[in-house]
MARMAR-833358 format. One record per residue (C-alpha): residue in one letter; x, y, z. Coordinates in steps of 0.001 Angstrom, whole numbers, padded with zeros to 6 digits, always signed. Layout:
<pts>
AXYZ ...
</pts>
This chain:
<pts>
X-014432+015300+009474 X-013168+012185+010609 X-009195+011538+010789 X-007314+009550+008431 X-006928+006772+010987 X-010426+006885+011860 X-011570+004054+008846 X-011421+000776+008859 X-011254-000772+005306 X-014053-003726+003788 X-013286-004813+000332 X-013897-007765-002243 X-010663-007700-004135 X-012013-005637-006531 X-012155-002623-004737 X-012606-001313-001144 X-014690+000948+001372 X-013588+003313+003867 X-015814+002672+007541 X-015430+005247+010045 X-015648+005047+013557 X-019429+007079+013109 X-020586+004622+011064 X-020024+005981+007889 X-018862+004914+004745 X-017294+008037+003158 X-014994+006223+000508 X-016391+003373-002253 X-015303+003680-005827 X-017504+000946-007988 X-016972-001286-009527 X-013546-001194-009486 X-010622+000283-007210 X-009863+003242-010059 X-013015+003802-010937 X-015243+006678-009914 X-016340+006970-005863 X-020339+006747-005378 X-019232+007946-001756 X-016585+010363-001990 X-017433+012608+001783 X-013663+011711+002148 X-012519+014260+000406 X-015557+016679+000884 X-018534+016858+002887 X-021854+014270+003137 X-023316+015609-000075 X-020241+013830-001572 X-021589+011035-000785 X-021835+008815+002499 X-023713+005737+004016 X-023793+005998+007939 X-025513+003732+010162 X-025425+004051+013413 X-027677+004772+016773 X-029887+007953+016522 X-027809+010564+018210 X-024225+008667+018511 X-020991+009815+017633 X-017855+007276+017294 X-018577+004019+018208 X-017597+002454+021748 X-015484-000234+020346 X-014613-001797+016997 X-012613-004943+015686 X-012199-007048+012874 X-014234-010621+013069 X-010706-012832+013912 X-008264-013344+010479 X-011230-011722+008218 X-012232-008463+006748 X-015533-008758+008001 X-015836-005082+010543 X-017692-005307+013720 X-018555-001760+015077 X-020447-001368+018657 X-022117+001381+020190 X-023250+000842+024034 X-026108+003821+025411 X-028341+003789+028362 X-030960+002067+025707 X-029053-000646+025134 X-026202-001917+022406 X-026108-002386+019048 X-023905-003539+016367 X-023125-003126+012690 X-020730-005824+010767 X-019923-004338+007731 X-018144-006522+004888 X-017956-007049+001218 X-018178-010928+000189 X-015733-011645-002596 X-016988-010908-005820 X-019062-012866-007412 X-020706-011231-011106 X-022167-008308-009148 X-020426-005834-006592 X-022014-006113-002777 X-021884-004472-000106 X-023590-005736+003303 X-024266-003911+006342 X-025992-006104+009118 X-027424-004175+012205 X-027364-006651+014992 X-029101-006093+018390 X-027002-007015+021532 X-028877-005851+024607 X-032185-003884+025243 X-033647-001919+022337 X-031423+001076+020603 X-033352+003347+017491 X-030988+003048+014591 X-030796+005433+011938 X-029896+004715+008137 X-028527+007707+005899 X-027495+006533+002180 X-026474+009768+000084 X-025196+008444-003343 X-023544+010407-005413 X-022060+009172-008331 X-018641+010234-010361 X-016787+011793-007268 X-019840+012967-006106 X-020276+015323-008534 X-023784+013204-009998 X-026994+013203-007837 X-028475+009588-009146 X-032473+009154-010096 X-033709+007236-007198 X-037024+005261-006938 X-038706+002851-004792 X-038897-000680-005455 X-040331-003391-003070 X-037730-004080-000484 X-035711-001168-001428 X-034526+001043-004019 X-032892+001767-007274 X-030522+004823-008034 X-029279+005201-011254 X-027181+007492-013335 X-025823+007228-017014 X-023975+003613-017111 X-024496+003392-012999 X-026985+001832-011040 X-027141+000911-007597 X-029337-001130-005989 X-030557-001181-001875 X-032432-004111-000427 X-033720-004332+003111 X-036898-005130+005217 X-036703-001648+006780 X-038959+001082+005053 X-037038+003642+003441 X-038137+007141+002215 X-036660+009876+000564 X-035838+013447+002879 X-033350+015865+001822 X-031238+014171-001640 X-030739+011305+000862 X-032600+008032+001143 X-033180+007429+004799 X-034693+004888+007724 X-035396+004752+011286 X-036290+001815+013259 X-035916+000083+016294 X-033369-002837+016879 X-033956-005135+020318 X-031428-007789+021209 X-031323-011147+019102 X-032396-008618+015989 X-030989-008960+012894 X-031244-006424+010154 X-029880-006487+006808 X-028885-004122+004265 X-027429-005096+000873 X-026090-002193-001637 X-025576-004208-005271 X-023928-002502-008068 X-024369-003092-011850 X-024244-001630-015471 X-027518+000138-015811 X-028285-001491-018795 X-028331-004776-016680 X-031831-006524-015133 X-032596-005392-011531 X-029906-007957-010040 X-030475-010644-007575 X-029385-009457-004069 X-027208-011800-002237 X-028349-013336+001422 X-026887-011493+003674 X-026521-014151+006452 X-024977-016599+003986 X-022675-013810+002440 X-021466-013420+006204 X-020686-017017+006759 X-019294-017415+003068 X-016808-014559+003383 X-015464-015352+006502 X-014817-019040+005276 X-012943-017478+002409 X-010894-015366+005206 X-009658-018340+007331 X-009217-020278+004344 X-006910-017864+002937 X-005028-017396+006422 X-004695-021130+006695 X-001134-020744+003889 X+000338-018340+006755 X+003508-020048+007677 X+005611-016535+009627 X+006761-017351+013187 X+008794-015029+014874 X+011798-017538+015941 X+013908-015075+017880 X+010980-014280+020076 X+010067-017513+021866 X+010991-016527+025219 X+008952-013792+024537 X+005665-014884+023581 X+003423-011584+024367 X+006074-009767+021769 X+006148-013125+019588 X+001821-012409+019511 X+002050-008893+019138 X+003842-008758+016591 X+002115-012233+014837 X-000658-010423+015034 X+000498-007264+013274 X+001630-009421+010185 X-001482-011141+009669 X-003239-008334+009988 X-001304-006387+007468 X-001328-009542+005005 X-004801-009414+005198 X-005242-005632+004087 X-002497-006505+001459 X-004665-008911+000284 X-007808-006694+000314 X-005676-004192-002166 X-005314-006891-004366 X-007131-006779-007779 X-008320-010409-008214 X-009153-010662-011907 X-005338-009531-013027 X-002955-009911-009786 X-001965-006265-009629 X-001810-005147-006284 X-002792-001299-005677 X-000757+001273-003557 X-003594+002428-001292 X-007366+002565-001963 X-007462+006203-001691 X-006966+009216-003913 X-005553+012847-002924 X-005217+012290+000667 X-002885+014814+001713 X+000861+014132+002797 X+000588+017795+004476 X-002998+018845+005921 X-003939+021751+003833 X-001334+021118+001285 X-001375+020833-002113 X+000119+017165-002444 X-002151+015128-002578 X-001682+012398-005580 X-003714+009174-006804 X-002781+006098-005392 X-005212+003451-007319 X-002429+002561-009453 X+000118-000455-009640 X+003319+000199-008975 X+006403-002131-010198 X+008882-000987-007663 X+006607-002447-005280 X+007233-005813-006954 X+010433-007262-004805 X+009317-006027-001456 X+005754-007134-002269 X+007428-010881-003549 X+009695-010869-000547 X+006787-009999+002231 X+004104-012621+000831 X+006723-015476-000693 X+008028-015201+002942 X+004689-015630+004585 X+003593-018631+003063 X+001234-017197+000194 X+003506-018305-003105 X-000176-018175-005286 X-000693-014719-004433 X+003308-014181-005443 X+002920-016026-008511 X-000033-013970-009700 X+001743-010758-008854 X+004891-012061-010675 X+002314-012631-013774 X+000667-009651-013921 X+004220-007970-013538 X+005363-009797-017024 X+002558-008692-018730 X+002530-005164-017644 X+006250-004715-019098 X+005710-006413-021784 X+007008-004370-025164 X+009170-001736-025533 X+011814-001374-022586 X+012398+002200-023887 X+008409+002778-022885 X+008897+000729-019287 X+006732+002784-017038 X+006857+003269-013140 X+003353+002498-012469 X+000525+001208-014774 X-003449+000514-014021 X-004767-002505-012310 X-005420-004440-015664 X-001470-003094-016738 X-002949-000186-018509 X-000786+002338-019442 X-002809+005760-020002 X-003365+007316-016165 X-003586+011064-017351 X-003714+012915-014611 X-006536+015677-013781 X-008105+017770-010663 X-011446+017717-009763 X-012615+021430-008742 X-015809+020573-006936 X-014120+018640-004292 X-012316+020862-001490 X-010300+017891-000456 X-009700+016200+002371 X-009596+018966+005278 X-009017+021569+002626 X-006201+020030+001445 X-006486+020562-002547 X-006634+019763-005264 X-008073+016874-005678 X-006416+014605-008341 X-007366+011714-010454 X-005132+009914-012615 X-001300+010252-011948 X+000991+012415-014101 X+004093+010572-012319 X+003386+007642-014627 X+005354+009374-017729 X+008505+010127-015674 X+011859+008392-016343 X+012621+006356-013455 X+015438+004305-013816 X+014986+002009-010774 X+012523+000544-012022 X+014476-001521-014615 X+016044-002577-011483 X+013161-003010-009309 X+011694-005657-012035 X+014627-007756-012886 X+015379-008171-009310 X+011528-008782-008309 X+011521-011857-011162 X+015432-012713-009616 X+013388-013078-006412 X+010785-015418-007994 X+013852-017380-009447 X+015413-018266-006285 X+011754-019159-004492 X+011264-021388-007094 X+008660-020166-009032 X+009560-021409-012336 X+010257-019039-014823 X+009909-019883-018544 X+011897-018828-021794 X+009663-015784-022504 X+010295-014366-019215 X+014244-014633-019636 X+013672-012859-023139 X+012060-009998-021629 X+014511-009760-019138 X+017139-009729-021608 X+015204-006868-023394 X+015178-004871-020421 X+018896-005179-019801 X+019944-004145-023133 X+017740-000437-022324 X+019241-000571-018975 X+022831-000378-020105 X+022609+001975-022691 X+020875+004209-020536 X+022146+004047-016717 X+023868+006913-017078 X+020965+009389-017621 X+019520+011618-014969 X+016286+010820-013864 X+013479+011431-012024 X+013867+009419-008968 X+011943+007130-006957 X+010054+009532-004860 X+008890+010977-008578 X+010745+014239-007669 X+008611+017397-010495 X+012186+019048-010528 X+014572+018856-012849 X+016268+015657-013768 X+019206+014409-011454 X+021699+011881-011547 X+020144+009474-008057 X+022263+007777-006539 X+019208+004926-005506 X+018365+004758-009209 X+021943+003915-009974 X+022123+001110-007384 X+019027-000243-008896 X+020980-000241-011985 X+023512-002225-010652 X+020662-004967-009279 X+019696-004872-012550 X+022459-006302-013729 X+024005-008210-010725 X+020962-010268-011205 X+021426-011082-014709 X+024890-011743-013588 X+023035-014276-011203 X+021056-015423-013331 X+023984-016922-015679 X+025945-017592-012818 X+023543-019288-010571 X+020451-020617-012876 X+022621-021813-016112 X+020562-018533-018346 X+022135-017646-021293 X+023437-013997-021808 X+026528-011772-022269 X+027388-012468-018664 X+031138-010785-018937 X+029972-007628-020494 X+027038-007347-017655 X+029664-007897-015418 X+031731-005077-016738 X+029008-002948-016606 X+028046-003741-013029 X+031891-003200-011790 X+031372+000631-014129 X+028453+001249-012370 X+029720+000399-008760 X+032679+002330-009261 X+030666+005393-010371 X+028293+005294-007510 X+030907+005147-005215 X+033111+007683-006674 X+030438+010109-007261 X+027399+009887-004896 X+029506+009217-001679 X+030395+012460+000684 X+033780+011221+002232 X+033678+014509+004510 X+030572+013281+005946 X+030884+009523+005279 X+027418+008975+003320 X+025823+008234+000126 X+023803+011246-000894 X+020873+011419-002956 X+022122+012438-006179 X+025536+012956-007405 X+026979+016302-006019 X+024367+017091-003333 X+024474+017739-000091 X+020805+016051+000541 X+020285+012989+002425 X+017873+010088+000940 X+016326+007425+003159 X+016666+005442-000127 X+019755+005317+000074 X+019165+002682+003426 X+018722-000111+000900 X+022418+000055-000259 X+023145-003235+002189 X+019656-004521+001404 X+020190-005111-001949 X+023709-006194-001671 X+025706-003324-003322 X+027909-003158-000288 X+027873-005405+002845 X+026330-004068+006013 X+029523-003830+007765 X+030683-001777+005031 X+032065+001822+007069 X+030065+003507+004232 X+026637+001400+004437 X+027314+002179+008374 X+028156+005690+007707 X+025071+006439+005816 X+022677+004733+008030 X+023815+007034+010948 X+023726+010160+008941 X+020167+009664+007674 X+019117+008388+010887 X+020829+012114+012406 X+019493+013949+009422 X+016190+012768+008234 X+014817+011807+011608 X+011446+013404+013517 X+011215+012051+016556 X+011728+008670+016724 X+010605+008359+012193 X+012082+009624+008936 X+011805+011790+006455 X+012004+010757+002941 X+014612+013211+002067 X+014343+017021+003484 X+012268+018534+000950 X+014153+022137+000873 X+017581+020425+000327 X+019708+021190-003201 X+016876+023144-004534 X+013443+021344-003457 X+011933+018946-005223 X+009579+021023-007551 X+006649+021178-004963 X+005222+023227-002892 X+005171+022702+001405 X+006324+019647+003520 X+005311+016560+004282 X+005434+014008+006897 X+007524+011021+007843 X+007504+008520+005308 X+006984+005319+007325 X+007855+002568+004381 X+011488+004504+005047 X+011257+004126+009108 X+010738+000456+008303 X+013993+000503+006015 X+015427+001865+008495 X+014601-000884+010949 X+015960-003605+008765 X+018856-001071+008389 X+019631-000962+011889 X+019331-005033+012370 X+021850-005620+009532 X+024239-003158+010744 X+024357-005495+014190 X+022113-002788+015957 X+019354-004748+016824 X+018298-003173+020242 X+017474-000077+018387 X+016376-001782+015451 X+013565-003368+017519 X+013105-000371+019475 X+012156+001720+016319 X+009668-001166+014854 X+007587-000937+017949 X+007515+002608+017650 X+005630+001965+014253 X+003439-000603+015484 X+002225+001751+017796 X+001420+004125+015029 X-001377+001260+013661 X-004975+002654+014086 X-006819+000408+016429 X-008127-001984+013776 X-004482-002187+012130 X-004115-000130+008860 X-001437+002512+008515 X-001660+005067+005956 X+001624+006162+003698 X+003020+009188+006242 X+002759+010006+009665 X+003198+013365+011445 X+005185+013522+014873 X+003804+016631+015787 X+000102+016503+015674 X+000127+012183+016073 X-001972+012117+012983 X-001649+009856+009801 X-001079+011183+006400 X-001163+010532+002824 X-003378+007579+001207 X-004556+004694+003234 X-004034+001442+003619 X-000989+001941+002173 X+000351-001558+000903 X+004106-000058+000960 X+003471+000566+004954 X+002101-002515+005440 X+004734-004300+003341 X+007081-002755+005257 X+006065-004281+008696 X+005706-007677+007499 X+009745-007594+005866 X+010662-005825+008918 X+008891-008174+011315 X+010758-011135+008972 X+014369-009403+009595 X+013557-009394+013045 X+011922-012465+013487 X+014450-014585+012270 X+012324-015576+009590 X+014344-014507+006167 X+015252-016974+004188 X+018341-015962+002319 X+016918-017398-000910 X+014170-014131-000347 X+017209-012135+000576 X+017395-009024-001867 X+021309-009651-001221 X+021626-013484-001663 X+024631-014085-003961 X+025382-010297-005032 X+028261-010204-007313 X+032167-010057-006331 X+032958-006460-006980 X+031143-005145-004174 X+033347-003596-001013 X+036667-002149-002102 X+038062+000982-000288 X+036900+001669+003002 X+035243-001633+003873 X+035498-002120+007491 X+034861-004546+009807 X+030742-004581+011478 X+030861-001625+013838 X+029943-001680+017704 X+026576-002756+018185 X+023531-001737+020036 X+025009+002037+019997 
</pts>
């Protein structure tokens, strides 16, 4: 089985594929990110379901790169015979779903083999296939997938398969359309034009990319490097973004595991709105305010109603039913079961969330994305639940299964919560009850302080009364609740940099600390937190190591760019779902901190309110430790 950092990703914003290094495509869900996979080997074997191409005989490809600022994949295998290549890509959707695989000769004449094994929902259907001139059709209750090519195919084994010969100058095409059964036999697109058409719509879209690393330029191979990191990682971003509504999904993946032959393994397909500020911050910062504005949008309507039934995560069109369930004839990915669909996460109380969204449309305020009177309602709405109920216990942002605990990150969220309403009167001329917010922001500082800080070991903890460490809890100076040179922000940055650390990246939290976290095994580091921690570092003046940890993680990129959500020290292998958006999001605020290029008005801190500090503040420490 290949490795987790062995695909490469194609996608239409709509949904994606996974491309291994064999040729393979063991990962497509159609039509849609959340909807069933046709090719689902990922998380079994080939009679899941898989599309390779590649020379007869060959194993991993020689090389492999992305087509310059595109999403268009370029694999190569050199032999004796000769080499060939396949550019895989997925032109942005037009009424039909395609997928295009072009098998280009380079030099001398290679036999290329073609092995298409659909199986539809999660492999668990083996389609009706039959020949049509030019191709095939495979069908199976509202499914049907369509194959066009000049090559002959024939049917051997469940599988529909080729061989033929491919001499340099050669092109061959192979187009995979999906649509409703119930549809007429669709018109294939041209697979030369789709090429040229979707990488115009790649350097089009690159063209709004405004980052430049300011602090590097007597640097310029680090001032490349790491330019070339962040468009890279825009670019995936972008290819988890669902088109039609905005939303923006965590990874393209489902039940990859966070620890290889462990049991969690979770659905990422989902929205989630704590993404929302970080995800505003990394692409408002970048230069792509549409893409922010849509986001922002499809963020309004997902919370619209109810605050009492805000949820943490919802579907891409803001749907709110994800029940969760396992799917028994999949062994997972290495063993690693079960495998899950749906996300049981979504009814858990979260309270940072309240926090997450009013500072995420804060964020939009101060980049000048005009908000209107609706919004403001809504965000009034939301700040009425969030005071009558910032006291609960909660879940958590890592979506602990344990028992409910009073967090100390979901009570700074609280606070941004209200500090930005606070703002929002104070800064933006809103209307609201901007005394009583403030005297709940001062309660809720005074709590958090009082209650979730360890004065023995001078650090926030994770929940009130614990002796755990929470890489959340890194954010503290981020968001403004205390300034960076704050002896407490300072304190707890060291002690979950001592505590939390595996060589050189960080845990999450330790999961065996103040009873577990009501799962079985471990898991690895968590590298959206190694990230915080690099913007940590640079705001507590310690930028040597600050820069010394973000190259660490660029290094950690497979060698077309994605990262996946966890990494493990000890074996050098990636873990959890993949492309992760919150590890890519991560890089490209990091790389901004950095950079130099961090505007304060996309500063999660910009303007806090006047009752942070208080006992203990301290001068910035010694820097560069």
């Amino acid at each position: 089985m290949a490795r987790i950092e062995d695909y490469g990703l194609i996608g239409d914003l709509q949904t994606a594929a996974l491309v291994g290094r064999d040729g393979s495509i063991d990962w497509l869900c159609l039509p849609r990110f959340d909807s069933a996979a046709c090719f689902a080997a990922l998380l079994g074997d080939e009679e899941a379901g898989r599309w390779r191409i590649a020379p007869v005989g060959a194993g991993n490809c020689t090389r492999r790169r992305y087509r310059d600022d595109t999403l268009i994949l370029e694999s190569e295998w050199e032999s004796a015979e000769g080499t060939v290549r396949v550019i895989d890509f997925m032109p942005p959707r037009g009424r039909e779903a395609d997928l295009v695989r072009i098998v280009e000769g380079v030099s001398g004449s290679v036999e290329v083999e073609a092995d298409l094994r659909l199986r539809m929902d999660y492999g668990s259907v083996v389609p009706w296939v039959r020949s049509l001139d030019g191709g095939m059709r495979a069908v199976a209750g509202p499914d049907a997938v369509h194959l066009h090519t000049p090559v002959h195919l024939h049917g051997e084994g469940m599988a529909t398969v080729a061989r033929f010969q491919v001499g340099a100058g050669d092109r061959v095409p192979f187009v995979l359309t999906y649509a409703p059964s119930w549809l007429e036999h669709p018109e294939p697109v041209d697979a030369e034009r789709a090429l040229s058409s979707t990488a115009d719509f790649w350097r089009d879209w690159m063209q709004r990319y405004t980052f430049q690393p300011t602090t590097l330029q007597d640097e310029p191979e680090t001032a490349a490097r790491w330019d070339a990191a962040t468009r890279r990682s825009l670019i995936l971003l972008k290819a988890l973004t669902y088109a039609p509504t905005g939303g923006i999904v965590a990874a393209a993946t489902t039940s990859l595991p966070e620890q290889l032959g462990g049991s969690r393994n979770w659905d990422y397909r989902f929205t989630w709105l704590r993404d929302a500020t970080f995800t505003l911050q990394a692409l408002l910062g970048t230069g792509f305010v549409e893409e922010a504005k849509a986001w922002r949008e499809w963020l309004l309507r997902a919370v619209a109603g109810d605050p009492a039934q805000l949820q943490i995560m919802y579907g891409l069109d803001g749907t709110r039913r994800l029940q969760e369930a396992e799917l028994p004839w999949l062994p997972g990915y290495e063993g690693s079961g079960p495998v899950r669909i749906g996300n049981a996460a979504a009814d858990q109380l979260q309270l940072d969330v309240w926090g997450e969204v009013l500072d995420g449309l804060h964020l939009s305020r101060s980049a000048g994305i005009a908000p209107d009177e609706a919004s403001w309602d809504l965000q009034r709405a939301l700040l009425d639940h969030l005071e009558g109920h910032w006291q609960d216990p909660d879940n958590g942002l890592w979506e602990v299964r344990g028992p409910r605990r009073h967090f100390v990150h979901s009570k700074v969220l609280a606070w941004v919560g209200l500090d930005r309403a606070v703002q929002g009167v104070e800064r933006f001329g809103l209307q609201g009850p901007v005394d009583r917010w403030r005297r709940t922001r001062a309660a809720i500082h005074a709590e958090v302080c009082e209650r979730g800080y360890d004065p023995d070991r001078a650090t926030f903890t994770q929940s009130y009364g614990s002796t755990g460490l929470d890489a959340a809890t890194l954010l503290i100076g981020e968001v403004g609740f205390l300034p960076w040179e704050d002896q407490r922000v300072i304190g707890t940055v060291e002690a979950v940099q001592r505590e939390l650390d595996r060589d050189g990246f960080l845990l999450r939290y330790a999961t065996s600390a103040d009873g577990g976290d009501g799962l079985a095994g471990e898991e690895g580091a968590f590298l959206a937190c190694t990230f915080w921690l690099t913007d940590a570092l640079h705001g507590i003046g310690r930028r040597t190591q600050a820069r010394e940890t973000f190259e660490r993680l660029l290094l950690l990129r497979n060698d077309v760019g994605l990262l996946s959500e966890e990494y493990d020290p000890a074996t050098g292998r990636h873990l959890g779902n993949t492309p992760q958006a919150f590890s890519l999001v991560g890089l490209v605020n990091a790389a901004r901190h950095l950079g130099g290029s961090h505007p304060a008005d996309l500063s999660r801190s910009h303007g806090s309110g006047s009752d942070r500090g208080g006992a203990g503040s301290a001068e910035r420490g010694p820097t560069d430790r």
